[in-house]
N, C-alpha and C positions, 0 to 999 in steps of 0.2 A: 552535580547535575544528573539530566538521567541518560542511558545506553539504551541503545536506539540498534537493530538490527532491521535493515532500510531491505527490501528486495527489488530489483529493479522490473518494467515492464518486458514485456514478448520480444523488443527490439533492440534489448540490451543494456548493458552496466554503458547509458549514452554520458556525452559531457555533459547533457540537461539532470540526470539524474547523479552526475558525479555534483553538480553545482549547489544542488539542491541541498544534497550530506552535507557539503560544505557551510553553504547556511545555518544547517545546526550547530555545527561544529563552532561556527562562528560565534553561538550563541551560550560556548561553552560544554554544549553534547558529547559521549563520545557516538559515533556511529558507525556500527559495524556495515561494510555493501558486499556483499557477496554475489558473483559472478557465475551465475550457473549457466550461462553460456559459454565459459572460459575462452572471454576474449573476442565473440564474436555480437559484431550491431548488425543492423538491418534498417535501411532508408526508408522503409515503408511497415507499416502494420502488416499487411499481405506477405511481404519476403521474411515478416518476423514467423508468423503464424505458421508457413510452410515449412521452416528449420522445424519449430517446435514438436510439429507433424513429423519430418523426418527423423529425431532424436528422440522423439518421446514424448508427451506428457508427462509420464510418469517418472520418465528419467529427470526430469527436470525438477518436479516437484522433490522426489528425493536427494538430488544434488542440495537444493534449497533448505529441506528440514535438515542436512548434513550439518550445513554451513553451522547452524545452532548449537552444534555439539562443541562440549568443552567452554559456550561460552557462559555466562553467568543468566540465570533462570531468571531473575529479576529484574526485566527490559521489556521498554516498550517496542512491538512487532507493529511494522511499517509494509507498505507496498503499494507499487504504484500498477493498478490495471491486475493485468496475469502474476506478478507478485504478492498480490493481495491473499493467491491460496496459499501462499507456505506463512503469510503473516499472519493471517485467521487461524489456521489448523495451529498454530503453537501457541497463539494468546487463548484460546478456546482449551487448546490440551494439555501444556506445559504448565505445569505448578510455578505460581512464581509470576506469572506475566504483571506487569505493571500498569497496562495500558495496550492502546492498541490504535494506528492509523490507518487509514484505508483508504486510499487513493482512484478515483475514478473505479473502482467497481466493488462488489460487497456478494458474498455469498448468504445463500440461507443458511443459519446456522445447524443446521440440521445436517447438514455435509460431515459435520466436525466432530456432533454430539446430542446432546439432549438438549441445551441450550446455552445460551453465554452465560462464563463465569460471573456470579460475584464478585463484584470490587475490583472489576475490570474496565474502568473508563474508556468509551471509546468514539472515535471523531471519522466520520464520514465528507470524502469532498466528489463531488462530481459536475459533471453541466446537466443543463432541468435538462436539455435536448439532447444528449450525446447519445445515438442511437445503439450504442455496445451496452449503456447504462439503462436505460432509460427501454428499448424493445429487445433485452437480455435476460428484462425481469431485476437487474443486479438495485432500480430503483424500491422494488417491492420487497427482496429481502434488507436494504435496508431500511426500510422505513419498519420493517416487523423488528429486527433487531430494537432498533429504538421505541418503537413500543414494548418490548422485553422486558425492558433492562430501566435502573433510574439514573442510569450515568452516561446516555448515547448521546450522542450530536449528529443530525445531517446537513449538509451547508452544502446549498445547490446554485450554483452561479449560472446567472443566462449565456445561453449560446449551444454550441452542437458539436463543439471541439470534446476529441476523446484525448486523453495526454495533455491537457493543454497547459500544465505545469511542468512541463518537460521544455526548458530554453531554448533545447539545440533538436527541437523538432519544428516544423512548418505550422503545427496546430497550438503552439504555443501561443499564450493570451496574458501579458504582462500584468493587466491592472485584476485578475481574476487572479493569479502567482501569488500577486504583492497580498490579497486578501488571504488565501488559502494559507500562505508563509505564516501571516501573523496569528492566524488563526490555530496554526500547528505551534507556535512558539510560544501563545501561550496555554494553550494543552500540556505542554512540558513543561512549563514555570510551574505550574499548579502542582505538578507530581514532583517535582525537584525535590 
C-alpha cells in the first residue's frame, strides 16, 4: 500500500487528526504524523496561531521538513490547513514524491518553485465558504494548480467550516468527513 507523511493543522498532532491516520492505516497505509509542536494542542485556531507566532513560523516549518529526513522519498505528502506548507514544499521539491493531499488550504505553487512536478497526482479538499480558504486566496491557488497540471482534483464541500475533518474539533462536519475519507482512500487505491 502506500506511506503517507500526514502533518497536522496550527492546533496540533489533535485526536481528530490522530483518527483520521488511523483511517488510513485502517485501510492498510502506513502513515507517518509528525508532531512539530512537540506535544502541544490548542482549543481554538486563535490560541494555535499565537504559539505559532511565539515559536516561529519558520521554526515550525523546519521542524516539519525534519520530520522527512531519513524517511523513504517515495510518499504521498498530506496536511491539514497550516500542514499543507511542509506537504507542498516536499511533494513540489523532494524527488520521489508519489502524490500529494491537501487538506483545507493550498498554496500557489510558485512558493515552492516553477511549478508542480510531473507525475505528481494531487487532491485538494476544502468548504466553497471557509473564509481561511476561500478570502486567503488558498481557493485561487488551487484552482491554478489544477489548471497546471492533468492529475489535480479540487472537491469543494458546502458550508463555512475550516477543519471540518478534524472529529475532536467543534467545526467538525461528519457527512462532508465520510465524503472527503472516501475520496482520499481512493486517491491511495489508485497509487497502491
Amino acid at each position: 500500500m502506500t506511506e503517507i507523511l500526514l502533518y497536522h493543522h496550527i492546533q496540533g498532532l489533535t485526536d481528530g487528526v490522530k483518527a483520521f491516520a488511523d483511517k488510513l492505516r485502517n485501510a492498510g497505509h502506513t502513515v507517518h504524523t509528525p508532531d512539530v509542536l512537540e506535544g502541544a494542542t490548542f482549543n481554538t485556531l486563535e490560541e494555535g496561531i499565537a504559539n505559532a507566532k511565539e515559536v516561529g513560523f519558520n521554526t515550525l516549518q523546519k521542524r516539519g521538513l525534519a520530520a522527512a529526513e531519513g524517511l523513504n522519498a517515495e510518499m504521498v505528502y498530506a496536511g491539514f490547513s497550516s500542514g499543507v506548507m511542509e506537504a507542498q514544499e516536499l511533494a513540489q521539491t523532494r524527488p520521489g514524491a508519489r502524490g500529494a493531499l491537501f487538506l483545507h488550504s493550498c498554496l500557489p505553487v510558485s512558493e515552492f518553485g516553477d511549478g508542480w512536478p510531473d507525475g505528481v497526482p494531487v487532491q485538494i479538499h476544502a468548504m466553497d465558504g471557509d473564509p481561511f480558504f476561500v478570502d486567503d486566496g488558498d481557493i485561487d491557488a488551487a484552482k491554478a494548480l489544477v489548471d497546471s497540471t492533468d492529475d489535480a482534483e479540487l472537491f469543494l464541500y458546502p458550508g463555512k467550516k475550516h477543519l471540518f475533518s478534524d472529529s475532536s474539533l467543534s467545526s467538525y462536519v461528519p457527512a462532508a468527513t465520510k465524503q472527503l475519507t472516501e475520496r482520499v482512500l481512493a486517491f491511495l487505491q489508485r497509487l497502491g
